[in-house]
Z-matrix of the N, CA and C atoms (Angstrom, degrees):
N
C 1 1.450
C 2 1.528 1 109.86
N 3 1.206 2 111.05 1 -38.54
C 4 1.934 3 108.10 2 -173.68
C 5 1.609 4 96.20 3 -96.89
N 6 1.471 5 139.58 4 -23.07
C 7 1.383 6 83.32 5 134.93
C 8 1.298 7 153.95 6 -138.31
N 9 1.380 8 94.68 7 54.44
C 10 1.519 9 97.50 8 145.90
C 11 1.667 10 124.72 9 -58.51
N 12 1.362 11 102.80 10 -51.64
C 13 1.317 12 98.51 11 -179.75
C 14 1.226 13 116.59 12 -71.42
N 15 1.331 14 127.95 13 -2.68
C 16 1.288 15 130.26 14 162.42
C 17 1.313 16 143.86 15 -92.16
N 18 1.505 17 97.60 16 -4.27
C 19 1.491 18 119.21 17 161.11
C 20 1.813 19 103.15 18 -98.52
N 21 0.961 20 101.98 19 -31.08
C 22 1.481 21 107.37 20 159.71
C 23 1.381 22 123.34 21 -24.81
N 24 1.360 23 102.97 22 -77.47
C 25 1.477 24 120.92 23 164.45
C 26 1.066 25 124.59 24 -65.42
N 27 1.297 26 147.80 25 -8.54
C 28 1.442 27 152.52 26 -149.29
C 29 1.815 28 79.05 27 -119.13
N 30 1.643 29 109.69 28 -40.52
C 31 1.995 30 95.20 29 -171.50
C 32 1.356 31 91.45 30 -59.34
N 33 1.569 32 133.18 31 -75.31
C 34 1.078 33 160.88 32 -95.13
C 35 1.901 34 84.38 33 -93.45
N 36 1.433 35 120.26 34 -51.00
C 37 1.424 36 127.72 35 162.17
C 38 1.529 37 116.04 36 -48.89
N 39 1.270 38 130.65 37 -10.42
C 40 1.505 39 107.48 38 -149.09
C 41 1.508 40 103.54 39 -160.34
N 42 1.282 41 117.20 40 -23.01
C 43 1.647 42 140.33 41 153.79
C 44 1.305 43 127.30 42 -85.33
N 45 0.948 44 127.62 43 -76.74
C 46 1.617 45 136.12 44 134.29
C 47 1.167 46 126.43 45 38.89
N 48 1.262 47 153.55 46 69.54
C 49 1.424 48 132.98 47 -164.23
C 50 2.146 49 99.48 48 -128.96
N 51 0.591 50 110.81 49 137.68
C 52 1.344 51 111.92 50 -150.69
C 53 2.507 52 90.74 51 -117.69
N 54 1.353 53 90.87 52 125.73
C 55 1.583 54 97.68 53 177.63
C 56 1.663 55 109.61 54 -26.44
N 57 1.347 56 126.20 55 173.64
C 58 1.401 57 132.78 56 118.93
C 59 1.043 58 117.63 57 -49.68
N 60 1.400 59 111.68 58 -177.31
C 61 1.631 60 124.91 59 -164.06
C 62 1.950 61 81.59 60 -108.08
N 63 1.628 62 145.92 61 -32.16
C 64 1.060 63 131.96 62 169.86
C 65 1.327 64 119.65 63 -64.17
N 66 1.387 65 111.69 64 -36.47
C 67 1.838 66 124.85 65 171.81
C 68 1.340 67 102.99 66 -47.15
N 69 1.487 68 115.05 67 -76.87
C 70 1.392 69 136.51 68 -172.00
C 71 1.513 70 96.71 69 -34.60
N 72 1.421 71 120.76 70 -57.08
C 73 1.605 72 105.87 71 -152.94
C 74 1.773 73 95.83 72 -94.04
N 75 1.034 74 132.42 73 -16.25
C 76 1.545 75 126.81 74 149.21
C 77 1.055 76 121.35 75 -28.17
N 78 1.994 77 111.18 76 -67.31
C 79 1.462 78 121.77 77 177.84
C 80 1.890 79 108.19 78 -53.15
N 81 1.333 80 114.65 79 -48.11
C 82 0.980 81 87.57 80 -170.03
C 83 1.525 82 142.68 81 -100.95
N 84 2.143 83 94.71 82 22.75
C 85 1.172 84 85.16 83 173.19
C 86 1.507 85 104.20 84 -114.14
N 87 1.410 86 110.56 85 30.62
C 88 1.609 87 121.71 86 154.02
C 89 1.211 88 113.44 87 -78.28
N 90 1.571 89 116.41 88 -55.63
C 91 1.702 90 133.39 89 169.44
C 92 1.550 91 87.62 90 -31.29
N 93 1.280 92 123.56 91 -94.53
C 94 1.127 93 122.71 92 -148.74
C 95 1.751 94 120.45 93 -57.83
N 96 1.136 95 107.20 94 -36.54
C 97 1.394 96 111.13 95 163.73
C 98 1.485 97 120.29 96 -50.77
N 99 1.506 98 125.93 97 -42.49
C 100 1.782 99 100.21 98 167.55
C 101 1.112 100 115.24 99 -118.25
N 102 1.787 101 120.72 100 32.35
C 103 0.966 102 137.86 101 123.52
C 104 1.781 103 116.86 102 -17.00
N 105 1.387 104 92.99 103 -79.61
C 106 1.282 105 132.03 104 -174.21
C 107 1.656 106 112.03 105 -62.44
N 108 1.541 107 114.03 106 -45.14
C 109 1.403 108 132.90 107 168.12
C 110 1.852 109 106.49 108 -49.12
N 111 1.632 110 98.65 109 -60.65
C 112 1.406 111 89.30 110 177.97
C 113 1.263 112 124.50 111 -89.33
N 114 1.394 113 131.02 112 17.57
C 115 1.682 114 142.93 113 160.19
C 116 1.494 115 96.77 114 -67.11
N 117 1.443 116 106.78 115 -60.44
C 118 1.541 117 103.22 116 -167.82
C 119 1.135 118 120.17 117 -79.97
N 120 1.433 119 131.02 118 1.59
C 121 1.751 120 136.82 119 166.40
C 122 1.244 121 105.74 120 -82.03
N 123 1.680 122 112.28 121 -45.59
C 124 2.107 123 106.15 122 173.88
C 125 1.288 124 105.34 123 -64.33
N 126 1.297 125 131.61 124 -41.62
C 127 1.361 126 131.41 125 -177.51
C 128 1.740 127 103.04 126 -55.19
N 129 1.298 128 118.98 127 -27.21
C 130 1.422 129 114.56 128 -160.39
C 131 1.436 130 102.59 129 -103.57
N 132 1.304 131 113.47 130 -13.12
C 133 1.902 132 126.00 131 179.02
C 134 1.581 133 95.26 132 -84.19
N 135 1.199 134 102.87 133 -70.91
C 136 1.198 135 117.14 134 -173.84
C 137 1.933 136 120.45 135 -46.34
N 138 1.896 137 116.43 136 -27.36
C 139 1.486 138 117.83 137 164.48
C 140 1.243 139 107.54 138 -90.11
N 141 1.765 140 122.10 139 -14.91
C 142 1.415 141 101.93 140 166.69
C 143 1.653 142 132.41 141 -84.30
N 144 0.991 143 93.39 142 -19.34
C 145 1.698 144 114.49 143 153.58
C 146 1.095 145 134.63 144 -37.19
N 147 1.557 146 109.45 145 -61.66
C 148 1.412 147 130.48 146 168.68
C 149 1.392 148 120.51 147 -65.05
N 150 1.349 149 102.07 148 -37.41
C 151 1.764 150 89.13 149 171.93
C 152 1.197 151 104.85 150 -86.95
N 153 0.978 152 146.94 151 -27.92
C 154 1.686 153 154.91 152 177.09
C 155 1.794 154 94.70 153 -46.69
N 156 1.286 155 128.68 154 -66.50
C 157 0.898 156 151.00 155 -159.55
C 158 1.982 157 105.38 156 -65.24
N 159 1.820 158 113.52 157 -51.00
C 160 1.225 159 134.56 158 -158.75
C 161 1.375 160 83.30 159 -74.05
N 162 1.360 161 112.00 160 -36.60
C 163 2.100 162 120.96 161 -146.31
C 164 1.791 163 82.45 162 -91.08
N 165 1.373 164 147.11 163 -9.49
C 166 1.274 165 116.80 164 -174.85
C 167 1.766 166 89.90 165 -131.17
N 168 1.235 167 133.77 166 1.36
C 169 1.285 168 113.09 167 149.84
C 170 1.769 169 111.83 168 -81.71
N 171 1.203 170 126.89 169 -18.33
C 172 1.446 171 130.46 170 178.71
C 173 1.355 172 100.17 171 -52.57
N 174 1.446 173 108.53 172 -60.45
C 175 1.676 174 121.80 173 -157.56
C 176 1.555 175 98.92 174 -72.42
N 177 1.260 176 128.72 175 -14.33
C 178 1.489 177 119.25 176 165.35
C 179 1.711 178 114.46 177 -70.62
N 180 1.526 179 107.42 178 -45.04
C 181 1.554 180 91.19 179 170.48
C 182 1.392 181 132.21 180 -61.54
């Protein structure tokens, strides 16, 4: 177990290379963009559902 975590750290020191600060904010205003893309597709599964669902308990009464 210690060392794993000690090769752990030895990658994380010496492998490791960590974005720019322009990379970084690229990635994350892709992240957030279909983030957002797939909020509004469950939102759009999820209201077609509901009426799908509202529209065939109706037709039973």
């Amino acid at each position: 177990m210690f060392t794993y975590i000690r090769e752990s750290f030895e990658e994380l020191k010496h492998n490791v290379s960590l974005p720019t600060r322009a990379e970084a904010s690229n990635l994350m205003v892709i992240v957030a963009v279909f983030s957002i893309l797939f909020a509004l597709a469950t939102w759009g599964v999820d209201t077609v559902f509901s009426k799908l669902i509202q529209l065939y308990f109706n037709t039973l009464n």
